[in-house]
C-alpha positions in Angstrom: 46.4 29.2 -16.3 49.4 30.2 -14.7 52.5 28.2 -14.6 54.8 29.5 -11.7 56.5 27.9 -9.3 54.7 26.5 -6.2 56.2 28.1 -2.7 58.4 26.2 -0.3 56.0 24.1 2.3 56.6 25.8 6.1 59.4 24.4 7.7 58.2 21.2 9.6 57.4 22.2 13.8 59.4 20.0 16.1 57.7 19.7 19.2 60.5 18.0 20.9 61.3 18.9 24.8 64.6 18.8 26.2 65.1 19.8 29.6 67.0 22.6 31.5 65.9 26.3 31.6 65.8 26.4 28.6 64.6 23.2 27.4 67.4 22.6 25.3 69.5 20.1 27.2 69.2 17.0 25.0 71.3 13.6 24.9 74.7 14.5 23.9 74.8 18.2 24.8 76.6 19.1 27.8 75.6 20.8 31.6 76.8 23.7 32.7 79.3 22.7 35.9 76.7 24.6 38.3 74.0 22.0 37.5 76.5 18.7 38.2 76.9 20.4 42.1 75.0 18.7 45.3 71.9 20.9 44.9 71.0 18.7 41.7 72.7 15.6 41.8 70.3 13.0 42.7 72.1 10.7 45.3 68.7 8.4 46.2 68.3 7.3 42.8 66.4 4.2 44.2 63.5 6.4 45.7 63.2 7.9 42.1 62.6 4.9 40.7 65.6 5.3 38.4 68.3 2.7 37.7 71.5 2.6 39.4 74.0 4.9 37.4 76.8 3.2 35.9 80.5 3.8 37.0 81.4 7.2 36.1 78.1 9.0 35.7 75.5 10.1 38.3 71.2 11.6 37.9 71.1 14.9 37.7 67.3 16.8 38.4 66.1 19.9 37.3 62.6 20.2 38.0 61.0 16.7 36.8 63.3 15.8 34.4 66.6 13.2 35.2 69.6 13.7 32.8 72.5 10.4 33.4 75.5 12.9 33.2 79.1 11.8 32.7 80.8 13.0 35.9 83.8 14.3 34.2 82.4 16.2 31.1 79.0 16.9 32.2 77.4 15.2 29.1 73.6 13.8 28.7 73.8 10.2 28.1 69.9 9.7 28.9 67.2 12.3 29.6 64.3 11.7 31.1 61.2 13.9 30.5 58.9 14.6 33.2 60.4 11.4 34.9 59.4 9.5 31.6 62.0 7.4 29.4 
């Protein structure tokens, strides 16, 4: 019977989803200023059922997911996945 040492298991899969093109925008990681211009922001928050930004930050879409970015530094404060929280 031998005795050896047993393999490390695989390293565990995450399967989590941030957005962007990449899928790597997550909460706390910052846009790129091209995504923070007019052709993303989402002014009509209301008619995407989201909540009302709080001063300082505004929706930001790319594709079907919201990010709440800080104006000023372009960071994720909330993301929203496919619209879901």
């Amino acid at each position: 019977m031998h005795h050896g040492h047993r393999p490390p298991p695989p390293p565990v899969a995450h399967y989590y989803r941030g957005a962007g093109p990449q899928y790597n925008w997550v909460q706390g990681s910052r846009i790129p200023p091209h995504y923070r211009g007019s052709r993303y922001v989402v002014n009509d928050w209301r008619r995407h059922r989201l909540h009302q930004p709080p001063r300082g930050y505004h929706w930001v879409r790319y594709g079907g997911d919201y990010m709440l970015v800080a104006i000023a530094s372009g960071v994720i404060a909330q993301l929203l996945i496919n619209g879901v929280r």
